[in-house]
gemmi code that builds the backbone of each chain (N, CA, C; Angstrom):
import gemmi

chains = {
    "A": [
        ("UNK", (-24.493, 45.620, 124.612), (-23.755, 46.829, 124.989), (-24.359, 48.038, 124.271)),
        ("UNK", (-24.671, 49.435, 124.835), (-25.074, 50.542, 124.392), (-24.124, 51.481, 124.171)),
        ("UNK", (-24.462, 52.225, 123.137), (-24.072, 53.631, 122.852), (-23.788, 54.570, 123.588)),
        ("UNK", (-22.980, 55.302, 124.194), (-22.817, 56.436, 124.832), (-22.473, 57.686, 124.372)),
        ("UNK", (-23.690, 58.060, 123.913), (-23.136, 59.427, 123.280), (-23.455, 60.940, 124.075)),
        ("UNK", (-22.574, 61.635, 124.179), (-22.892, 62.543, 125.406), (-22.408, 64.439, 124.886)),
        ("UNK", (-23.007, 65.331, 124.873), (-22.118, 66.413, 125.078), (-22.246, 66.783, 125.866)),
        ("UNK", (-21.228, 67.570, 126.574), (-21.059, 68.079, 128.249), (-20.200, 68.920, 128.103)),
        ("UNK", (-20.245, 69.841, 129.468), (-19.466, 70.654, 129.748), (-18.162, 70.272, 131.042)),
        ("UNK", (-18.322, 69.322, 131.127), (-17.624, 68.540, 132.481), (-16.174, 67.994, 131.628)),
        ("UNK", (-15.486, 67.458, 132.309), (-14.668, 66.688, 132.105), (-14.925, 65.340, 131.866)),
        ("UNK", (-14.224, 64.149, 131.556), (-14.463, 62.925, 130.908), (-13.501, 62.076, 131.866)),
        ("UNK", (-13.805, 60.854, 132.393), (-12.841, 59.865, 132.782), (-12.349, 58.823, 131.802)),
        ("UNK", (-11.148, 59.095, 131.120), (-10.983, 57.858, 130.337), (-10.947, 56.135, 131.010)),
        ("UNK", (-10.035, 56.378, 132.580), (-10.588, 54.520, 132.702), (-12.125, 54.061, 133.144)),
        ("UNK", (-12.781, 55.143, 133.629), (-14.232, 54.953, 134.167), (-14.816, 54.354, 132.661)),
        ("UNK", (-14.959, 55.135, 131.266), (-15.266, 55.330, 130.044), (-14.828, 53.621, 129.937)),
        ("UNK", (-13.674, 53.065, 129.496), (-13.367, 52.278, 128.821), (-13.896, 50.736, 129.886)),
        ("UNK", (-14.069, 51.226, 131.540), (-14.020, 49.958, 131.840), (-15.675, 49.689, 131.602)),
        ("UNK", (-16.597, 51.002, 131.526), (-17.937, 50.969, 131.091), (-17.816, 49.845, 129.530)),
        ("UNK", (-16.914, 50.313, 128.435), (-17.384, 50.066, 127.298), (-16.692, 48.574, 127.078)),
        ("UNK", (-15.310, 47.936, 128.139), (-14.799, 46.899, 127.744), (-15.762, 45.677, 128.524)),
        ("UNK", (-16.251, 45.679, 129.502), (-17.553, 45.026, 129.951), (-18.203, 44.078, 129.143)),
        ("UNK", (-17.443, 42.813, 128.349), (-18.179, 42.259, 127.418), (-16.879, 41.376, 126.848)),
        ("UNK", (-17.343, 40.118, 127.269), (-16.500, 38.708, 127.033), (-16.001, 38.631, 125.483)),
        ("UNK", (-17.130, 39.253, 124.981), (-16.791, 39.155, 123.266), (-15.907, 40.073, 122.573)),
        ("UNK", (-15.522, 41.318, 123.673), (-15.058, 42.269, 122.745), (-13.001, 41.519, 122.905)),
        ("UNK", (-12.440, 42.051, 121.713), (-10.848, 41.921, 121.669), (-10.288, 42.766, 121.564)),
        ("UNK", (-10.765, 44.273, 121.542), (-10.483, 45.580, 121.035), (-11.181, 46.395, 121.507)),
        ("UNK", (-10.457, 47.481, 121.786), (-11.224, 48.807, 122.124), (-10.030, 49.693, 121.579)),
        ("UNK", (-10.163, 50.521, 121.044), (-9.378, 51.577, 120.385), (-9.481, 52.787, 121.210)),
        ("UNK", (-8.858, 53.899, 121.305), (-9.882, 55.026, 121.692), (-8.944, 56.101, 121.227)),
        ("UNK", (-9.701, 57.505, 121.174), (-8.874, 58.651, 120.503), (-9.548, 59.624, 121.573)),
        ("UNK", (-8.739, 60.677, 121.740), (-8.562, 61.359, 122.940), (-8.243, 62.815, 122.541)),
        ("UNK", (-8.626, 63.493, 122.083), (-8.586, 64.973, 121.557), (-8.678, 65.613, 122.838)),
        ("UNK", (-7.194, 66.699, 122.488), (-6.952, 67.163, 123.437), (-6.711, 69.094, 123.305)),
        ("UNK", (-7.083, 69.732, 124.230), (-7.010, 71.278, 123.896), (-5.537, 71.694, 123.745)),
        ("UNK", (-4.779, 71.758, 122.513), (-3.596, 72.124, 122.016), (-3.053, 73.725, 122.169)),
        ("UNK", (-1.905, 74.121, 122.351), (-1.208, 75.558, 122.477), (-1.547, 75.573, 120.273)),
        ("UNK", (-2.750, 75.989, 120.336), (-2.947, 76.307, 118.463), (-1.996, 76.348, 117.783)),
        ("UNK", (-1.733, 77.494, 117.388), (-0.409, 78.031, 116.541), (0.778, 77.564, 116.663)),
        ("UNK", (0.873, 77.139, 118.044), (2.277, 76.731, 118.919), (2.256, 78.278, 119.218)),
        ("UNK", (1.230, 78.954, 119.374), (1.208, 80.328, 119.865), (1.071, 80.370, 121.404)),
        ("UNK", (1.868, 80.994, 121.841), (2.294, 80.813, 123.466), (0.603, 81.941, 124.319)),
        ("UNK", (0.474, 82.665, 122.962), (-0.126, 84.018, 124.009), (-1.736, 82.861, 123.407)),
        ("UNK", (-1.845, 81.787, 122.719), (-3.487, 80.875, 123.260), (-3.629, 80.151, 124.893)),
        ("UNK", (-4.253, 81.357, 125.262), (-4.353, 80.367, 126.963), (-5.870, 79.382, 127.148)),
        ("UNK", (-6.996, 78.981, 125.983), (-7.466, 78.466, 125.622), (-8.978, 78.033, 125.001)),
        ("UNK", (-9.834, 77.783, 124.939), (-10.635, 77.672, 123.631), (-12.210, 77.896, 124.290)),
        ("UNK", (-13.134, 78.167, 123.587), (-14.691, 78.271, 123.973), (-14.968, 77.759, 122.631)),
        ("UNK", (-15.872, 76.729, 123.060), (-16.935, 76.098, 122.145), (-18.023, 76.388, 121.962)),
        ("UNK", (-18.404, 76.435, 120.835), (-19.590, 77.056, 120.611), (-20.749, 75.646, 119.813)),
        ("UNK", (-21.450, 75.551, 120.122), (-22.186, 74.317, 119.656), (-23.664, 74.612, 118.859)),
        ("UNK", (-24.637, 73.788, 117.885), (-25.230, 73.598, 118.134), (-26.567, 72.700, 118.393)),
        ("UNK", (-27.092, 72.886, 119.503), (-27.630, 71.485, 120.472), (-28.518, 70.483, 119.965)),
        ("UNK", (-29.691, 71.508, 119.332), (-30.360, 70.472, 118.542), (-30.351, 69.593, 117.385)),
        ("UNK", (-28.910, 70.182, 116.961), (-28.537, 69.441, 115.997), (-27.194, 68.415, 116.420)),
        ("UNK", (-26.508, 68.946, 117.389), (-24.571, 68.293, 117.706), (-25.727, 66.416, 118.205)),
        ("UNK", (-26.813, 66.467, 119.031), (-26.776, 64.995, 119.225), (-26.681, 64.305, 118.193)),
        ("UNK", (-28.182, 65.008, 117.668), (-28.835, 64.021, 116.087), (-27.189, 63.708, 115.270)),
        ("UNK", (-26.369, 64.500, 114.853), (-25.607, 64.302, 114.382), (-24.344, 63.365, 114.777)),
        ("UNK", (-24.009, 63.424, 116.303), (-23.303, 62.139, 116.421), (-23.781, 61.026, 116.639)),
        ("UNK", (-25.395, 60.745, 116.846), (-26.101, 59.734, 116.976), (-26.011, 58.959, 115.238)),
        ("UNK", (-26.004, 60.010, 114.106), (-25.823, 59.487, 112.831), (-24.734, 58.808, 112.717)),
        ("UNK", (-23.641, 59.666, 113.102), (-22.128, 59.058, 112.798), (-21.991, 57.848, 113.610)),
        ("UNK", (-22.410, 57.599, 114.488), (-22.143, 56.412, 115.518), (-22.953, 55.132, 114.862)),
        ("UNK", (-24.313, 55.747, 114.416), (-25.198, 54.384, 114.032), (-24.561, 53.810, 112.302)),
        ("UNK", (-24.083, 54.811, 111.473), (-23.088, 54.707, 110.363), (-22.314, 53.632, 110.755)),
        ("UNK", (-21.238, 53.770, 111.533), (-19.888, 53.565, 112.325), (-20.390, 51.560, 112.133)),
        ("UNK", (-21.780, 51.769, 112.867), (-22.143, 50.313, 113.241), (-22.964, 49.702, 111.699)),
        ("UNK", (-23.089, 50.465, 110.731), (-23.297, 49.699, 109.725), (-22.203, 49.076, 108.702)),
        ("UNK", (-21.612, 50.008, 108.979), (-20.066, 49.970, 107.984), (-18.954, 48.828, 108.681)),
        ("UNK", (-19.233, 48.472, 110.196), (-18.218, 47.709, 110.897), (-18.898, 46.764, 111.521)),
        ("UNK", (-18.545, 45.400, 111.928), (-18.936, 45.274, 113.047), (-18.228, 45.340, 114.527)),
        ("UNK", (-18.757, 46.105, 114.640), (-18.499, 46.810, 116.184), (-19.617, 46.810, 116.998)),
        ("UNK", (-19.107, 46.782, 118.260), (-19.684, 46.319, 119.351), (-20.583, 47.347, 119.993)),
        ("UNK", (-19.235, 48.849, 120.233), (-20.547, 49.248, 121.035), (-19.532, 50.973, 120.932)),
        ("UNK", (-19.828, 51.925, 121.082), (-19.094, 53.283, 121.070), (-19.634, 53.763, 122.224)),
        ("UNK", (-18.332, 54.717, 122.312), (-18.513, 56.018, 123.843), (-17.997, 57.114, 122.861)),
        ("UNK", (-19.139, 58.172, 122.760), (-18.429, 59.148, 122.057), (-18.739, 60.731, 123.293)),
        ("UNK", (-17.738, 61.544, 123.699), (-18.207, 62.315, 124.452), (-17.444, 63.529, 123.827)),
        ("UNK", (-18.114, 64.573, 123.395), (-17.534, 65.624, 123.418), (-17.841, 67.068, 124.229)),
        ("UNK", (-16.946, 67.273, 124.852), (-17.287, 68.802, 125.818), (-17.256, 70.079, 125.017)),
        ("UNK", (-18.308, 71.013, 125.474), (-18.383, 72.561, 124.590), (-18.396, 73.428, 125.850)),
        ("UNK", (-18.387, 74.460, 125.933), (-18.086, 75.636, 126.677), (-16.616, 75.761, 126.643)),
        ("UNK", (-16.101, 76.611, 127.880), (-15.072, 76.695, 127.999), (-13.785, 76.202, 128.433)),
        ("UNK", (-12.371, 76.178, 127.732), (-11.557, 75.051, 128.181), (-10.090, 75.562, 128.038)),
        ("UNK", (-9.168, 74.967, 128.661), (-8.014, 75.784, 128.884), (-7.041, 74.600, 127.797)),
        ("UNK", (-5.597, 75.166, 127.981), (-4.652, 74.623, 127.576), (-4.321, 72.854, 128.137)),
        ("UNK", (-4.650, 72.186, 127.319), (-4.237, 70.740, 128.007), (-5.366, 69.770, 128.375)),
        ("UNK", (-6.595, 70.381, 128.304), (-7.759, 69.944, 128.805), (-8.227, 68.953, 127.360)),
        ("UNK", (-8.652, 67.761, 127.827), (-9.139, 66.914, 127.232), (-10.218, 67.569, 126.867)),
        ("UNK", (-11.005, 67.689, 125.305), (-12.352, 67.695, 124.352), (-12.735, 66.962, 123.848)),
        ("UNK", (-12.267, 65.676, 123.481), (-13.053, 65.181, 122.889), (-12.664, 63.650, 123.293)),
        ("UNK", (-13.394, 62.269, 123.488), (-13.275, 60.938, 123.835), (-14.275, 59.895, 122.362)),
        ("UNK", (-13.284, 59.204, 122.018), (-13.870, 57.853, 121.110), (-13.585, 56.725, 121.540)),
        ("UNK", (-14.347, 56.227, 122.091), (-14.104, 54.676, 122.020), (-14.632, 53.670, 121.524)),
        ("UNK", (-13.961, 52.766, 121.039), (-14.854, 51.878, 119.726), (-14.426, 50.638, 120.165)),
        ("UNK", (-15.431, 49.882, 120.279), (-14.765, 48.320, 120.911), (-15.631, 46.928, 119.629)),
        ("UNK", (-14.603, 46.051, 119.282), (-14.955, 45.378, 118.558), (-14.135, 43.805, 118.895)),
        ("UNK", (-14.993, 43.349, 118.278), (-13.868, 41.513, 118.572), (-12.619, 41.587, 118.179)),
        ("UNK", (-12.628, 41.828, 116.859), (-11.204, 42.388, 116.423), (-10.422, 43.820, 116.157)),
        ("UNK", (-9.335, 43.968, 116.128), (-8.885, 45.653, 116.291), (-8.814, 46.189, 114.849)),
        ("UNK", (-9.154, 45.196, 113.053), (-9.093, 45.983, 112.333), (-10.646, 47.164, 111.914)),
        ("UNK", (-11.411, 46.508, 112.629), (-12.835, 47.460, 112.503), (-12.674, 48.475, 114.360)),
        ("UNK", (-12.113, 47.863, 115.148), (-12.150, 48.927, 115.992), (-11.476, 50.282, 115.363)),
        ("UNK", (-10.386, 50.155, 114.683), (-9.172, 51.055, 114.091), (-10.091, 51.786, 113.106)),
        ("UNK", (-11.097, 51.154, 112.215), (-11.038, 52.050, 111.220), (-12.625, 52.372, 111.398)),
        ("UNK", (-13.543, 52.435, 112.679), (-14.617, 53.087, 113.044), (-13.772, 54.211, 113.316)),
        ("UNK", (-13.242, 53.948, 114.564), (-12.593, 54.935, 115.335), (-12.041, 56.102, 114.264)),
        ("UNK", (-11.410, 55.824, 113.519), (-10.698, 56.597, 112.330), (-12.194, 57.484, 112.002)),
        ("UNK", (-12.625, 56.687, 111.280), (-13.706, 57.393, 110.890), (-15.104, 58.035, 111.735)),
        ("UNK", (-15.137, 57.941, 112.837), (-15.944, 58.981, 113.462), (-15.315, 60.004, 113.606)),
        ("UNK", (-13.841, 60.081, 114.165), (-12.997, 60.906, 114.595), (-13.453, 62.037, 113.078)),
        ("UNK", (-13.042, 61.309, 112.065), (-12.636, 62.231, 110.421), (-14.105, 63.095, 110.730)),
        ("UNK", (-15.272, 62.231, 110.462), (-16.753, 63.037, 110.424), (-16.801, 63.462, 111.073)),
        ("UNK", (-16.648, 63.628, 112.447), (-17.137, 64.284, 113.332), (-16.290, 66.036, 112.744)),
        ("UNK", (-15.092, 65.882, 113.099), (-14.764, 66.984, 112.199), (-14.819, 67.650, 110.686)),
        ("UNK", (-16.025, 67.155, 110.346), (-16.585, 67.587, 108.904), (-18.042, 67.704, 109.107)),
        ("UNK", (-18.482, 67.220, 110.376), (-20.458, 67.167, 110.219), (-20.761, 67.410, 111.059)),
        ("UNK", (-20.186, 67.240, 112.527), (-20.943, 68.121, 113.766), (-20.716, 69.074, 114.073)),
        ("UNK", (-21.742, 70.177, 114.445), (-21.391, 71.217, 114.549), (-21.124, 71.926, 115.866)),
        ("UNK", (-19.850, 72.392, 115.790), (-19.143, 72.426, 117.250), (-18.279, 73.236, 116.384)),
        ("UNK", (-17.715, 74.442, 117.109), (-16.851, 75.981, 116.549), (-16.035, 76.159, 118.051)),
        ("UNK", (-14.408, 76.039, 117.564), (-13.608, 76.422, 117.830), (-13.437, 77.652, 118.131)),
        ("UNK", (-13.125, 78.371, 119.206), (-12.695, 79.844, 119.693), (-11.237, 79.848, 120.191)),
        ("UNK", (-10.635, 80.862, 120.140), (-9.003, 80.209, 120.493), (-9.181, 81.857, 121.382)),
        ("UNK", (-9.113, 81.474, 122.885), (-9.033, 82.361, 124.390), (-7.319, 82.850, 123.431)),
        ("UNK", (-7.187, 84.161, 123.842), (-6.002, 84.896, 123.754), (-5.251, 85.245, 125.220)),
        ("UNK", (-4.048, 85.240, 125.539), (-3.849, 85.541, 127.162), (-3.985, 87.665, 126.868)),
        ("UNK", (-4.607, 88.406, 126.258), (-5.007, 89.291, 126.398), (-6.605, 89.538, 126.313)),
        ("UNK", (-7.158, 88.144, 126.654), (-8.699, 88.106, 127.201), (-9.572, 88.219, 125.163)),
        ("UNK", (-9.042, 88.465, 124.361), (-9.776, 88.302, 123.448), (-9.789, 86.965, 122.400)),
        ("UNK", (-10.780, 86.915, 121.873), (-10.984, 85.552, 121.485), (-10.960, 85.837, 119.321)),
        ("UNK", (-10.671, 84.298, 119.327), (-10.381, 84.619, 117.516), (-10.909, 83.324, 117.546)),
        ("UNK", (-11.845, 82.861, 115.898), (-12.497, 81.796, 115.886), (-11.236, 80.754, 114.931)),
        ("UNK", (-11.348, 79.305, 115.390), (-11.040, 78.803, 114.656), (-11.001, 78.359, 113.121)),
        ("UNK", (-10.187, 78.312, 112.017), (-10.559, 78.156, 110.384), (-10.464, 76.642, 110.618)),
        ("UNK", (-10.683, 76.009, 110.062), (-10.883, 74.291, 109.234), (-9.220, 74.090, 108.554)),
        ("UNK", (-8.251, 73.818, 108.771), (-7.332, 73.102, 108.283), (-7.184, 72.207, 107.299)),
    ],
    "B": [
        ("UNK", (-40.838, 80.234, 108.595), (-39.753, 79.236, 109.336), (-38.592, 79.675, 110.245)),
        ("UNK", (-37.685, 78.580, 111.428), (-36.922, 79.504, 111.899), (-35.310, 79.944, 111.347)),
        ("UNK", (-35.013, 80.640, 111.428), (-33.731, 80.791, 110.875), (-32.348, 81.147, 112.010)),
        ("UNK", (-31.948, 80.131, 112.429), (-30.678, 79.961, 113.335), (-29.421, 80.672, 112.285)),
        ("UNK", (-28.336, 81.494, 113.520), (-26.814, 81.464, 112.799), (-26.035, 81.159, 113.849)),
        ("UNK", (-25.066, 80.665, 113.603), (-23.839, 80.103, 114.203), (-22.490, 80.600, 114.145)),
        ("UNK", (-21.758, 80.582, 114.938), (-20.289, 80.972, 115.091), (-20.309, 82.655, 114.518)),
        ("UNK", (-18.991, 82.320, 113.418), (-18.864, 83.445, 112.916), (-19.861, 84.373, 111.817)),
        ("UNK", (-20.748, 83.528, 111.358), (-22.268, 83.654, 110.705), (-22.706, 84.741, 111.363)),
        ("UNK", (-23.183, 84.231, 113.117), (-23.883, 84.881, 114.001), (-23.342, 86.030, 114.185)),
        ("UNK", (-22.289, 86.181, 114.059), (-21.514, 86.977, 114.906), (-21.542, 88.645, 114.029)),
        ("UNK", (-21.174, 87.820, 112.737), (-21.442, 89.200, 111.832), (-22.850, 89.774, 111.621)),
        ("UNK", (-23.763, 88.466, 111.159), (-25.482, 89.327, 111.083), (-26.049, 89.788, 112.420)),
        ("UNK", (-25.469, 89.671, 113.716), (-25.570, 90.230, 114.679), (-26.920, 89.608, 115.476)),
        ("UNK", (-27.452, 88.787, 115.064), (-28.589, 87.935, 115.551), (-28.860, 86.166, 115.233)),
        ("UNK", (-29.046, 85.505, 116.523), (-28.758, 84.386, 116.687), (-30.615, 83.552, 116.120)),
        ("UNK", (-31.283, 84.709, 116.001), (-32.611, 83.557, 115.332), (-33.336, 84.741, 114.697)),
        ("UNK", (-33.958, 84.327, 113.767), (-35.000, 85.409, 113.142), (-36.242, 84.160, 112.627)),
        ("UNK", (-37.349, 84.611, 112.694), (-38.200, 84.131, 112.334), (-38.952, 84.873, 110.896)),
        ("UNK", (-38.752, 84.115, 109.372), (-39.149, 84.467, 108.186), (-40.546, 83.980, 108.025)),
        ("UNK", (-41.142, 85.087, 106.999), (-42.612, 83.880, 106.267), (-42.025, 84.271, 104.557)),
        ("UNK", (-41.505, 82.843, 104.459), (-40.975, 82.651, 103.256), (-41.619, 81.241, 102.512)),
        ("UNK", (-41.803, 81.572, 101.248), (-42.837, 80.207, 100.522), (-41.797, 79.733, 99.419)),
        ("UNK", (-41.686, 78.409, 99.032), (-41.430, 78.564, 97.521), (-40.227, 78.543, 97.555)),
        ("UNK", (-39.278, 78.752, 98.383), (-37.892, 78.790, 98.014), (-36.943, 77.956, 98.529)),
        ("UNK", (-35.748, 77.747, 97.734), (-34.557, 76.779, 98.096), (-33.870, 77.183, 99.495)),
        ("UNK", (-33.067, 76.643, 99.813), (-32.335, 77.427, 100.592), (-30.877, 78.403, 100.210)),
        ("UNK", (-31.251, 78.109, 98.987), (-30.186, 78.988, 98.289), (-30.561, 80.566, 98.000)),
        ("UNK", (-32.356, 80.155, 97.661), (-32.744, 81.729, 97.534), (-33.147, 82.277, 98.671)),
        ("UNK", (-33.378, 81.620, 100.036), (-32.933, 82.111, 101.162), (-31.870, 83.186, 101.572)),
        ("UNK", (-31.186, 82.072, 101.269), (-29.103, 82.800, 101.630), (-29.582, 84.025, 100.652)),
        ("UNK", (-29.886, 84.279, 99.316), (-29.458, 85.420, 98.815), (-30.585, 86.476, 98.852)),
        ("UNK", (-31.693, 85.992, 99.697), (-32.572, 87.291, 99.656), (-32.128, 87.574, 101.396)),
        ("UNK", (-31.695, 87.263, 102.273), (-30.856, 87.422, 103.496), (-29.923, 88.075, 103.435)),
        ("UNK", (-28.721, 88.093, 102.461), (-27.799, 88.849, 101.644), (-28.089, 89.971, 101.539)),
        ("UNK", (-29.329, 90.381, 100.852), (-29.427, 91.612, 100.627), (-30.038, 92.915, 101.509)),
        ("UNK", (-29.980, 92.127, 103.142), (-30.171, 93.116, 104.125), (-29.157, 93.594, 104.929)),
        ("UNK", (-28.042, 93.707, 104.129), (-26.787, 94.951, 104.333), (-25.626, 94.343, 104.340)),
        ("UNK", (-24.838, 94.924, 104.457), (-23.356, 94.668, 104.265), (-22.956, 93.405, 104.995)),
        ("UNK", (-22.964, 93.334, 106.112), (-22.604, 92.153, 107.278), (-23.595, 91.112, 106.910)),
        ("UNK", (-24.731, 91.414, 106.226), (-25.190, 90.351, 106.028), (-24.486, 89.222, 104.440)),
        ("UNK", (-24.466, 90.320, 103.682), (-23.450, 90.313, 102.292), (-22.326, 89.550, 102.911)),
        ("UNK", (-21.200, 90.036, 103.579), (-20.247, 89.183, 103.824), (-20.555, 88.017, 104.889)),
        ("UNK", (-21.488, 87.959, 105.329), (-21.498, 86.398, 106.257), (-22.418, 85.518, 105.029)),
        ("UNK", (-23.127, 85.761, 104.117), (-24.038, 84.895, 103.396), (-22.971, 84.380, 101.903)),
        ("UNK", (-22.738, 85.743, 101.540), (-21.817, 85.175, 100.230), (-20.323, 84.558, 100.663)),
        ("UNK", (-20.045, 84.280, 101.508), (-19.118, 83.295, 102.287), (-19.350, 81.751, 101.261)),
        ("UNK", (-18.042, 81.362, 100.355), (-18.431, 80.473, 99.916), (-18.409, 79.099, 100.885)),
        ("UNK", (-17.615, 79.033, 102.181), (-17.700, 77.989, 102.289), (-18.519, 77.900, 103.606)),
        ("UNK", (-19.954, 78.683, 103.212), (-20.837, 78.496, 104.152), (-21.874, 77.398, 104.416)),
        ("UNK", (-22.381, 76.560, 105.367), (-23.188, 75.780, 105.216), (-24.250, 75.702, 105.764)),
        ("UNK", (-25.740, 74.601, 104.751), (-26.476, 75.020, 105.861), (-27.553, 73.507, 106.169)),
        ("UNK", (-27.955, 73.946, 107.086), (-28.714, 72.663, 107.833), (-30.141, 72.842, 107.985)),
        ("UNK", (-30.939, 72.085, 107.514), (-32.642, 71.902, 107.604), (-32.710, 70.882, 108.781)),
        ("UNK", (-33.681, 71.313, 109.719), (-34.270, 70.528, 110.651), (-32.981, 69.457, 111.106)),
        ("UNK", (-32.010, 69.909, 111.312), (-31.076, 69.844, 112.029), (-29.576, 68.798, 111.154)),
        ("UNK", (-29.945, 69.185, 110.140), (-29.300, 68.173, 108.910), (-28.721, 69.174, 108.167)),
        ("UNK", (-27.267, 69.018, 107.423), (-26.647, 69.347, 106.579), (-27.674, 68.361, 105.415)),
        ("UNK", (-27.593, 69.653, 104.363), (-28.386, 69.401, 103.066), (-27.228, 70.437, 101.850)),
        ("UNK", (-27.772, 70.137, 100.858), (-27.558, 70.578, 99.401), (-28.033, 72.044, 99.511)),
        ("UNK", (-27.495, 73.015, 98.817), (-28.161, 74.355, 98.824), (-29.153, 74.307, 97.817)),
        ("UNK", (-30.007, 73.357, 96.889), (-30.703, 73.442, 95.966), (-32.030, 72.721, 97.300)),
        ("UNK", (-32.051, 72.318, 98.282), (-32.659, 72.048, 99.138), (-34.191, 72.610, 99.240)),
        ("UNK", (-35.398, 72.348, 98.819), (-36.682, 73.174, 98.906), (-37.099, 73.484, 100.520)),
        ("UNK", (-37.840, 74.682, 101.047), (-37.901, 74.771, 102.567), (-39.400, 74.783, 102.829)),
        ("UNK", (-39.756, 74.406, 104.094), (-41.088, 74.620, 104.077), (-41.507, 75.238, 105.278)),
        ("UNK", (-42.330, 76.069, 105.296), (-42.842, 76.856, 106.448), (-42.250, 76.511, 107.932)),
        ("UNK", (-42.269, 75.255, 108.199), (-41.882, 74.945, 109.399), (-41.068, 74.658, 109.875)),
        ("UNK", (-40.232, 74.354, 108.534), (-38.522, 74.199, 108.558), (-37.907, 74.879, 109.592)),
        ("UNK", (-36.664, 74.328, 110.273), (-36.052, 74.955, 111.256), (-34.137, 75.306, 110.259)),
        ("UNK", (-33.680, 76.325, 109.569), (-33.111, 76.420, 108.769), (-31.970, 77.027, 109.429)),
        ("UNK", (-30.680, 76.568, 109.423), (-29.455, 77.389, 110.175), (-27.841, 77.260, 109.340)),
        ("UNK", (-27.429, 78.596, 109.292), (-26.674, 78.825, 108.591), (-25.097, 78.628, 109.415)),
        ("UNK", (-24.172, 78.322, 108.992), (-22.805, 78.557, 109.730), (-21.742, 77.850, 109.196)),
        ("UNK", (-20.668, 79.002, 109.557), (-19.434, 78.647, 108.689), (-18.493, 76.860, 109.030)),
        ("UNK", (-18.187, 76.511, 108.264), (-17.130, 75.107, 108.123), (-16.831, 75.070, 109.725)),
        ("UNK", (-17.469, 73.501, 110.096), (-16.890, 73.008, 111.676), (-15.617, 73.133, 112.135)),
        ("UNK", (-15.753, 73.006, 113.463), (-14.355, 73.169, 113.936), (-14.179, 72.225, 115.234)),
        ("UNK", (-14.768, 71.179, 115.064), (-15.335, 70.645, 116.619), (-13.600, 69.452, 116.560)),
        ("UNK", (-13.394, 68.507, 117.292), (-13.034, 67.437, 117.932), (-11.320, 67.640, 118.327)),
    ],
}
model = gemmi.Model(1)
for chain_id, residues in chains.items():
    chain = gemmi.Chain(chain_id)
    for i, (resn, *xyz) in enumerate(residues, 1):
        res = gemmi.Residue()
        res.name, res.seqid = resn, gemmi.SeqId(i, " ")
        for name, pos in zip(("N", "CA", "C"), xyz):
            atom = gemmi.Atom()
            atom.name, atom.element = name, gemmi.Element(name[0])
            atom.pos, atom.b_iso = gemmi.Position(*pos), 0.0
            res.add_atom(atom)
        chain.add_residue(res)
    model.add_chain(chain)
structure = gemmi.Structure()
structure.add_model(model)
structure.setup_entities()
């Protein structure tokens, strides 16, 4: 089973994704985490986000975290997809899926790409205003 | 070497690549001889929690650079 690591500007199918990555007699687990474009603040006037990326570095870098993922666990096989450009309220950004024989290394890859990825790839938050101007996201 | 900025980095030094001929230095004495080409540059460089990436890698700011280095600066991720 291979790696799927992707950034795009498209949308993502989660059952297309999982029936790609569950494809394999051996696996007992597939986990997956599903980041999704949130109302920010719980601020009503965010109508929603532009990503800002960058390219030559966002692969190399989830190609690290993924090949990590598979030294630290044994795990089977990852789908990691994250979308950049522009995206509204509700819109799926980000897809993990981690499939392993058993679910305590699916659980705690998954955990942990999710954590790095938000500490090492570089991908910038913009939060769309419904008065057309944009404010960048801070790190929480 | 080239010198990329990102996000809010970019946004203040007002340019997304510059090309330096710089020898000999960290990427720390980078950031602070960059600093000293004006104000916007001052507040996007002395940003403490700025980071930066060689040839497409987060590194140490004591980091040595070399001519061909591809070097890019930008503030704390915000991706997933």
């Amino acid at each position: 089973m291979s790696d799927r690591i992707l950034v795009q500007q498209e949308d993502f199918d989660v059952a297309t994704e999982y029936a790609r990555l569950s494809d394999n007699l051996e696996t007992g687990a597939i986990v997956s985490f599903i980041g999704k474009v949130r109302n920010f603040n719980q601020n009503s006037d965010v109508t929603g986000l532009h990503l800002e990326h960058y390219p030559a570095m966002t692969q190399l870098s989830l190609e690290k975290l993924v090949a990590e993922a598979h030294e630290r666990w044994p795990i089977q096989g990852c789908t990691l997809i994250h979308r950049v450009g522009d995206l509204t309220i509700n819109d799926q950004i980000v897809l993990i899926l981690v499939a392993s024989a058993h679910r305590k290394a699916a659980f705690a890859a998954c955990e942990f790409l999710i954590d790095e990825l938000k500490t090492s790839a570089p991908f910038w938050k913009k939060e769309r205003l419904s008065d057309g101007s944009l404010r960048w996201v801070t790190p929480s | 070497m080239k010198v990329l900025f990102f996000a809010q980095t970019r946004e203040l030094v007002g340019v997304d690549e510059l090309i330096i001929d710089a020898q000999d230095v960290t990427a720390q004495q980078l950031r602070d001889a960059l600093a000293e080409r004006g104000d916007k540059w001052q507040l996007a460089l002395r940003d403490s929690a700025l980071l930066v990436a060689v040839n497409q890698c987060l590194v140490p700011w004591n980091t040595p650079l070399s001519a061909n280095d591809e070097v890019a600066f930008f503030p704390p991720v915000t991706g997933g």
